[in-house]
N, C-alpha and C positions, 0 to 999 in steps of 0.2 A: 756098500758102505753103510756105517752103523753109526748111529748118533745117540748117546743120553746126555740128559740136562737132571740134575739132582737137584731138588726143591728141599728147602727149610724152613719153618717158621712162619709158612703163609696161611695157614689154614683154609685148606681148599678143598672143595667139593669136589672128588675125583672122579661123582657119578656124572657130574655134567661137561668134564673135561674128554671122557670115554665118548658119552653120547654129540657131544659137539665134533670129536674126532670121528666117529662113523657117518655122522650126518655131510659130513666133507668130501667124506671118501663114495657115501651113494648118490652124491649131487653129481661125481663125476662119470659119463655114459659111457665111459667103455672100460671102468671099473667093477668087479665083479667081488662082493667078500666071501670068500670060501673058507673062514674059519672065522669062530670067534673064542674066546675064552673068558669065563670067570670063576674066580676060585682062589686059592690060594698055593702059597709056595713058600715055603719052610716058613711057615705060621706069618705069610704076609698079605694083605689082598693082592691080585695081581687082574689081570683084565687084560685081555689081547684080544689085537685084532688084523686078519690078513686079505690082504686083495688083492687081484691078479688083473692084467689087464687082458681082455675077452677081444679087444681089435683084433680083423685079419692084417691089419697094417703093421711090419714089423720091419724098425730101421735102428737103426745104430746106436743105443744108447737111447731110444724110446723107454720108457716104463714097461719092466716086464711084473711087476710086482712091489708091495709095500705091506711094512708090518709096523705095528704098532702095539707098546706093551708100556702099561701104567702098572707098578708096584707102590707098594710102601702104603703110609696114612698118611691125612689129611696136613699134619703138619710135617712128613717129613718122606717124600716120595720121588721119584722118578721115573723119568718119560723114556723111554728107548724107541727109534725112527731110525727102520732099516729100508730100504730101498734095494731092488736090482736095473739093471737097463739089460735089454737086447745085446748080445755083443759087444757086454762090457767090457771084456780086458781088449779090445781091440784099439789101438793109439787112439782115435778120433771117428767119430758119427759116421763119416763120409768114408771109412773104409770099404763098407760092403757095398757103397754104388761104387766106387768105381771100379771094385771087382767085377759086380754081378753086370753093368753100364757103362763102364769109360768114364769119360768124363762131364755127362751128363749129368750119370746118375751118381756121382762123385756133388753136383750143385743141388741135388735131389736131396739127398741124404744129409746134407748140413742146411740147409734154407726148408724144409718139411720135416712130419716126423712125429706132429700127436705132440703127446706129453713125454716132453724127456724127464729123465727119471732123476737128475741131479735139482732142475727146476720143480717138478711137484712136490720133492723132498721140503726144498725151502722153502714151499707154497706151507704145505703143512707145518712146518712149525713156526710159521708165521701167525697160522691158526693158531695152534696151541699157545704159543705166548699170549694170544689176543684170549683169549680165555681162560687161562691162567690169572692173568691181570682181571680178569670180570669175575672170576668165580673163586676168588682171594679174599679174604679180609684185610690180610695185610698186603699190601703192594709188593712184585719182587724187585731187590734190587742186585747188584754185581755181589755181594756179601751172601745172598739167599739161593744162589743159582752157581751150581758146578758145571763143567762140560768135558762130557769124556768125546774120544771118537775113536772109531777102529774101522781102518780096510779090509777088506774081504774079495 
């Protein structure tokens, strides 16, 4: 699942929004970033960044990866926050225990599980909005902030 938020008018420091987003993503230990990117894309700055998650522990809808891609300037740019989980298109977390388990491993797989990958999503751009807001001049408010999203 794919997330942007398009910013206006706030005049924001994009390099501290980048480096507060990878400082998130190395604080977490079984986050690994296997790509980054700076540069530009049809005359924009653009900045990516990707992480994979490195656990042998692998459940239903855990984190298997996160990206992160800052475009545009200062006054007029956006955030895209993609996420995968383990065994996504699978109905629900607990499908692979109670395959691999019964019904144990069926209370396994939705009560355990790491970082699932819908909650570190919203973890981050919790982040991101908290420094958005600190590294703004102007405040955003519902008029300054769009929101796209697309499944995958």
């Amino acid at each position: 699942m794919a997330k942007v938020q398009h910013y206006r008018g706030l005049h924001t420091d994009l390099d501290h929004i980048y480096d507060a987003i990878k400082k998130e993503i190395e604080s977490q230990p079984n986050l690994q970033i296997v790509s980054e990117f700076k540069g530009t894309i049809n005359d924009l700055p653009l900045k990516s960044i990707v992480a994979v998650n490195k656990s042998l522990k692998v459940i239903a809808g855990s984190l298997s990866e996160i990206h992160v891609s800052i475009t545009g300037n200062p006054d007029d740019f956006a955030v895209e926050v993609g996420s995968h989980g383990w065994f996504s298109s699978l109905l629900f977390p607990g499908a692979v225990g109670l395959i691999v388990a019964g019904p144990i491993g069926l209370a396994g797989g939705l009560a355990v599980g790491g970082t699932m990958a819908y909650e570190f999503e919203k973890h981050i751009w919790k982040e991101i909005l908290d420094v958005v807001k600190r590294e703004s001049k102007v405040q955003p408010t519902l008029d300054s902030i769009e929101h796209y999203h697309s499944h995958s």
